[in-house]
Backbone as CSV, one residue per row, in Angstrom:
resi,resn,N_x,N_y,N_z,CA_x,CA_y,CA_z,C_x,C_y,C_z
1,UNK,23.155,-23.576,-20.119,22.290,-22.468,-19.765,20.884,-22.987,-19.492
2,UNK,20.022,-22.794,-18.593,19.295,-22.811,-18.445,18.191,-22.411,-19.381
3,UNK,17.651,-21.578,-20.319,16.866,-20.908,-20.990,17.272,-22.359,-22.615
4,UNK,17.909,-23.104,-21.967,18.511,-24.109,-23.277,18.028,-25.377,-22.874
5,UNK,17.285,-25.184,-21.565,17.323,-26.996,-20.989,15.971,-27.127,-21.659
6,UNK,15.799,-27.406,-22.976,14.424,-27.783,-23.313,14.288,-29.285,-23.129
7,UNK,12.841,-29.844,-22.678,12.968,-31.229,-22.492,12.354,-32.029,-23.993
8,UNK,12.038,-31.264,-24.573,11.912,-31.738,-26.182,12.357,-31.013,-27.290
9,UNK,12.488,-31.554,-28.452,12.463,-30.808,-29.637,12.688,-29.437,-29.272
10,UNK,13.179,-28.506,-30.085,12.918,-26.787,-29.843,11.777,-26.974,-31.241
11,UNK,11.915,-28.138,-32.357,10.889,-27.669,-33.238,9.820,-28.314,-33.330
12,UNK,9.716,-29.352,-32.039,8.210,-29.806,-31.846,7.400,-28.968,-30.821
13,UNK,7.861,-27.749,-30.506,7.011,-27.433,-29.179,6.719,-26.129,-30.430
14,UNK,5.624,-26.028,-29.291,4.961,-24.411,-30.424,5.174,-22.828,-29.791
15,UNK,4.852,-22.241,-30.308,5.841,-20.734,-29.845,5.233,-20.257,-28.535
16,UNK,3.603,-20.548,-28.015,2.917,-20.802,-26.658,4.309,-21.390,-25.245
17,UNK,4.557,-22.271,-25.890,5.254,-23.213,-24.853,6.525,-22.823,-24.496
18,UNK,7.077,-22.059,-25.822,8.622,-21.207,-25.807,8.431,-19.964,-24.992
19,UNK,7.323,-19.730,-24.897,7.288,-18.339,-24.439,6.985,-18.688,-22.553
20,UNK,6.482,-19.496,-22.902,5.941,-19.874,-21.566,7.339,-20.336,-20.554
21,UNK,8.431,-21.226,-21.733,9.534,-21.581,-21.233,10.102,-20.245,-20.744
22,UNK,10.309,-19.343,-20.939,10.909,-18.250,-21.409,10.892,-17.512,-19.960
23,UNK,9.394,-17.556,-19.800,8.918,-16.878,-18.628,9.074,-17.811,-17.266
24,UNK,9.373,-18.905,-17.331,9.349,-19.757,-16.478,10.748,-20.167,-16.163
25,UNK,11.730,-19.484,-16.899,13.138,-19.780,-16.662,13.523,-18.257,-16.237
26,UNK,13.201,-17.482,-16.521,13.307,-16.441,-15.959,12.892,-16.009,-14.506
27,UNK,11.564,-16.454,-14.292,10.951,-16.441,-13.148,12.237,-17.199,-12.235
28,UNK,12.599,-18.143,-12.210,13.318,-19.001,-11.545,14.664,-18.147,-11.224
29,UNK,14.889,-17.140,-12.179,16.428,-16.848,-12.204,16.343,-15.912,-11.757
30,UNK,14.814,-15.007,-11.151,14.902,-13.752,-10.307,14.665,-14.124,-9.087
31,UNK,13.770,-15.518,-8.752,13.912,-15.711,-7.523,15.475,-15.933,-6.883
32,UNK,16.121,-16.990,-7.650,17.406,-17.149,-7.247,18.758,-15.790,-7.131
33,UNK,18.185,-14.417,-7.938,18.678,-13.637,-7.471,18.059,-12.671,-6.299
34,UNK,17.223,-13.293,-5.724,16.361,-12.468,-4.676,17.011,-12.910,-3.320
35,UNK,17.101,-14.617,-3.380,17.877,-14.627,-2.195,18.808,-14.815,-2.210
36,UNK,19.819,-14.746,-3.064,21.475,-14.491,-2.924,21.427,-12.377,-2.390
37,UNK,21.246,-11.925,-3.298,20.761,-10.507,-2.430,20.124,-10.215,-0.995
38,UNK,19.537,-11.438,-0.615,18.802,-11.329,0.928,20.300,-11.619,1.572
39,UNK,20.758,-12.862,0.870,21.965,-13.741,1.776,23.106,-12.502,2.079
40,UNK,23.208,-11.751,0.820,24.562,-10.921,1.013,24.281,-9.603,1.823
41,UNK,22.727,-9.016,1.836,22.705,-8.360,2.518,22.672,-8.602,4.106
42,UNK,22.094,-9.513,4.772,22.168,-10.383,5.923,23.528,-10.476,6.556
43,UNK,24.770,-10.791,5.097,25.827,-11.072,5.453,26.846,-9.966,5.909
44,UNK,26.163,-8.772,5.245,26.982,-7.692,5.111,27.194,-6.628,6.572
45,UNK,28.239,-6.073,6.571,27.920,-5.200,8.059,28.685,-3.633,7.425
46,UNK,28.372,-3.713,6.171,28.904,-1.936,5.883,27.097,-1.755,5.825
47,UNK,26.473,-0.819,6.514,25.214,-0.253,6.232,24.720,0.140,4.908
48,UNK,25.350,0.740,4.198,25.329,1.238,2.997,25.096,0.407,1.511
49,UNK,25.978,-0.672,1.760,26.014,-1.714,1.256,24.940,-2.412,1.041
50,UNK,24.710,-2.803,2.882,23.680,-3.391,2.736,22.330,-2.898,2.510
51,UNK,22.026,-1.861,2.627,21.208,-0.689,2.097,20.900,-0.989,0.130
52,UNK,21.961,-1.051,-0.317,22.075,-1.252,-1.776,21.731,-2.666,-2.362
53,UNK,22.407,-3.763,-1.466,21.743,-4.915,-2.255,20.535,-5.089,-1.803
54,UNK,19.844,-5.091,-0.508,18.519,-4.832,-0.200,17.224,-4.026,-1.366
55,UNK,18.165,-3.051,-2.138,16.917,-2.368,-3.100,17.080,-3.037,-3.986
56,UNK,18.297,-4.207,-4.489,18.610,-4.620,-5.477,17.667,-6.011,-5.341
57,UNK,17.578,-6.147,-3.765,16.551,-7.756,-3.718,15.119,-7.520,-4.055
58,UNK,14.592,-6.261,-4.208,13.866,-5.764,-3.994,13.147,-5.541,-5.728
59,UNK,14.124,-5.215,-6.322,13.784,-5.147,-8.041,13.937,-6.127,-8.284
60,UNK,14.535,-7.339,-7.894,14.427,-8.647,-8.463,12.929,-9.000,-8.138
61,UNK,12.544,-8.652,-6.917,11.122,-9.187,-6.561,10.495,-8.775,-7.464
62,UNK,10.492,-7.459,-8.160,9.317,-6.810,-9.113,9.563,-7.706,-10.478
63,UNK,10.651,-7.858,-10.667,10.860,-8.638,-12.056,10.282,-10.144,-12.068
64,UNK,10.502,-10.602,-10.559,10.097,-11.876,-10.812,8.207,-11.798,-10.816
65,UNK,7.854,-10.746,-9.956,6.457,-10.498,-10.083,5.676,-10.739,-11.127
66,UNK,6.318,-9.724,-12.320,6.397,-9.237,-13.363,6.330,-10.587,-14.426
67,UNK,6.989,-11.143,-14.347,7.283,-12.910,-14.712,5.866,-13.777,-14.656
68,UNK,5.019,-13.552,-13.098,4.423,-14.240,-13.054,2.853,-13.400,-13.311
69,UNK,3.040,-12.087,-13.630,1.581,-11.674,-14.040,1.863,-11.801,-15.652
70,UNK,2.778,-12.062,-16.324,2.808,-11.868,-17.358,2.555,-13.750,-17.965
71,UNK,2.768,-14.534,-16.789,2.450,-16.410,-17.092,0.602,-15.948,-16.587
72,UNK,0.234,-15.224,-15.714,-1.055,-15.516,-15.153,-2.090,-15.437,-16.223
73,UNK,-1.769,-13.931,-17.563,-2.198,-13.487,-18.504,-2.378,-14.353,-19.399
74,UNK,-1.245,-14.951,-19.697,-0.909,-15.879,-20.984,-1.530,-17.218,-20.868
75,UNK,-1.441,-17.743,-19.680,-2.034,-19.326,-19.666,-3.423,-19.005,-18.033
76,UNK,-4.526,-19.877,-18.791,-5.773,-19.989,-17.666,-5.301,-20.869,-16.693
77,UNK,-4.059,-21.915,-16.766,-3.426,-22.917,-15.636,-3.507,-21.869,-14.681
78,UNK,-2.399,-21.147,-15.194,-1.758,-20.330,-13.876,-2.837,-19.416,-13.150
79,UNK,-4.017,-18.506,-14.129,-4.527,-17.747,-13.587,-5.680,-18.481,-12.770
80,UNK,-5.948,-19.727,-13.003,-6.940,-20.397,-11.798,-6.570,-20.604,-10.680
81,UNK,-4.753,-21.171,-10.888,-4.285,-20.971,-9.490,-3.895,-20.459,-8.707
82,UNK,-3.280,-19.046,-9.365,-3.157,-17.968,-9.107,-4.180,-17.497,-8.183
83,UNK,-5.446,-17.408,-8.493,-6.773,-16.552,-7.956,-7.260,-17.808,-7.058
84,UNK,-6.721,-19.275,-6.920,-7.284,-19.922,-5.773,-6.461,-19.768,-4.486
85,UNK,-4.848,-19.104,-4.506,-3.712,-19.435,-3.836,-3.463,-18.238,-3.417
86,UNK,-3.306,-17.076,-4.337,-2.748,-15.823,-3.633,-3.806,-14.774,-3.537
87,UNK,-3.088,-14.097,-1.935,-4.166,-13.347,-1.140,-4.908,-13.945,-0.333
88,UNK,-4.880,-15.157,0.055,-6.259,-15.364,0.818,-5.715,-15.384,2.338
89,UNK,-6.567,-16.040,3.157,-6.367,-15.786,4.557,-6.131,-17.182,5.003
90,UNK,-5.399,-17.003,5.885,-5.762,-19.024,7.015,-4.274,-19.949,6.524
91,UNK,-4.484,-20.958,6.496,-3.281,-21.756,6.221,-3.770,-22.400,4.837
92,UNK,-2.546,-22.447,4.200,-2.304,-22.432,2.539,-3.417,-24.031,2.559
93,UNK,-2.704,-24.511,3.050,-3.305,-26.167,3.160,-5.246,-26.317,3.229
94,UNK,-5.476,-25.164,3.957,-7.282,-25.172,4.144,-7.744,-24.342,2.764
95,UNK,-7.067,-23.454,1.930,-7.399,-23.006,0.989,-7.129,-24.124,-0.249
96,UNK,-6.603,-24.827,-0.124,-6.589,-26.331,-1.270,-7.728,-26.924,-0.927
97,UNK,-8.237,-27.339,0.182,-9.113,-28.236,0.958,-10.884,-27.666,0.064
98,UNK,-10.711,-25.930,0.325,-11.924,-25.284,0.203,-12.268,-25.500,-1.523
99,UNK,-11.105,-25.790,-2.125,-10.969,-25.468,-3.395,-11.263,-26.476,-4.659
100,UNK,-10.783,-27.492,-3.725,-10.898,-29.048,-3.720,-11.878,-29.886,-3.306
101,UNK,-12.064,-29.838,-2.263,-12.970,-30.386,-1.728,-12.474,-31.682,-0.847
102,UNK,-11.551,-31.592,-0.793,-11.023,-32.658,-0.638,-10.160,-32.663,1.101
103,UNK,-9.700,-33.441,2.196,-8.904,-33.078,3.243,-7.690,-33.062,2.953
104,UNK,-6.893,-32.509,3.673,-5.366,-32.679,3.784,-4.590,-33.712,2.935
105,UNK,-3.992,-33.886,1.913,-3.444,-35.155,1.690,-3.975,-36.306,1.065
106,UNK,-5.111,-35.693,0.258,-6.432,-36.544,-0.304,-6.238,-36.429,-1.494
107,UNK,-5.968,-37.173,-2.296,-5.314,-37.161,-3.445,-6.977,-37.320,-4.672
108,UNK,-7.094,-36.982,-5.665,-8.911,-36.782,-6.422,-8.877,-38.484,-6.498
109,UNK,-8.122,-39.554,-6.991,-8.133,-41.019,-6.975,-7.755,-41.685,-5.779
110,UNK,-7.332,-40.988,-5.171,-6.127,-42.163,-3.967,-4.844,-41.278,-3.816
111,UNK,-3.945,-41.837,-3.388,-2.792,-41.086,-2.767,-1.768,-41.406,-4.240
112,UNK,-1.439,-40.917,-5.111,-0.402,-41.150,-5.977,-1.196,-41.763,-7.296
113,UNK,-2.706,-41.430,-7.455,-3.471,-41.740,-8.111,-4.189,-40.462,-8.966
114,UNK,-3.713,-40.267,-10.149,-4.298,-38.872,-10.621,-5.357,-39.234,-11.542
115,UNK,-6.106,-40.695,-11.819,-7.224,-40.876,-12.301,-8.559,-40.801,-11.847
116,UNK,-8.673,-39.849,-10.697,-9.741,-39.921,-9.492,-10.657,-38.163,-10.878
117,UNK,-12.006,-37.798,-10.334,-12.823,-36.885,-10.921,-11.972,-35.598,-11.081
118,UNK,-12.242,-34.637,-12.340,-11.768,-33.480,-12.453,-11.842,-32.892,-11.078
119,UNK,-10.768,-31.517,-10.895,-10.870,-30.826,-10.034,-11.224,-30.128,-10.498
120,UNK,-11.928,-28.775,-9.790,-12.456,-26.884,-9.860,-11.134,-26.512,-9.033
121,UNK,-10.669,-25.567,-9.545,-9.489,-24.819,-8.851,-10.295,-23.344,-8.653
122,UNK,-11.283,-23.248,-8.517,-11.969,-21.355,-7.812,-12.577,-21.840,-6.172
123,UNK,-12.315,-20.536,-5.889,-13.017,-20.822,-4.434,-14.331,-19.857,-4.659
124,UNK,-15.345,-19.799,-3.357,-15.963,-18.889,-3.524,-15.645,-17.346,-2.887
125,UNK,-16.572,-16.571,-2.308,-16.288,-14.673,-2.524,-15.441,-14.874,-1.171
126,UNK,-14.742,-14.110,-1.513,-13.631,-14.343,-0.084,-13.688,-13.097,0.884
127,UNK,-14.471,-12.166,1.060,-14.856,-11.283,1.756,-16.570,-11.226,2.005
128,UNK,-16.911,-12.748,2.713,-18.003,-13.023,3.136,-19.427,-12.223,2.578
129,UNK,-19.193,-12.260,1.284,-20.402,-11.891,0.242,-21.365,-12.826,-0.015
């Protein structure tokens, strides 16, 4: 089972990290029911049907949503990247760049080098304030 693949101890990690597991194995298991529901509705040619797993892909989306406002709350990781990544405008790649400071493919040390200066993960007002 998945919700079992711990990569350490269950009694060296602290109840933060279980929970976090928790939400992060879940998250995974509504996306993966989001597009088996896209696949079968796509696949399907009774209308009705496909009508039904379509609302069903559709509550998986809210659950997995749900998953990830409930990781955004719990840990500042997620909610920095959260608020640098989603919603914004342009290509995903120029919103790392703005965020970073950094070009395309510019790693903070070198290319495969993660001893280079802290990063800031905020951008600034995104409706030209």
């Amino acid at each position: 089972m998945s919700s079992e693949a711990l990569h350490a101890p269950r009694e060296r990690l602290t109840r933060e990290t279980l929970h976090s597991h928790h939400a992060i194995v879940s998250l995974k298991e509504e996306l993966d029911a989001v597009d088996w529901y896209r696949q079968r509705a796509e696949d399907c040619d009774d209308p009705e049907l496909k009508e039904i797993l379509l609302h069903n892909m559709r509550e998986e989306i809210e659950h997995a949503c749900m998953a990830l406002e409930w990781l955004r709350r719990a840990d500042a990781d997620w909610a920095g990247m959260l608020e640098t990544y989603l919603f914004t405008q342009g290509p995903v790649t120029e919103v790392e760049e703005a965020a970073t400071g950094e070009g395309a493919g510019e790693a903070a040390g070198g290319e495969g080098d993660d001893t280079g200066p802290a990063r800031s993960y905020t951008v600034g007002p995104m409706k030209g304030e």
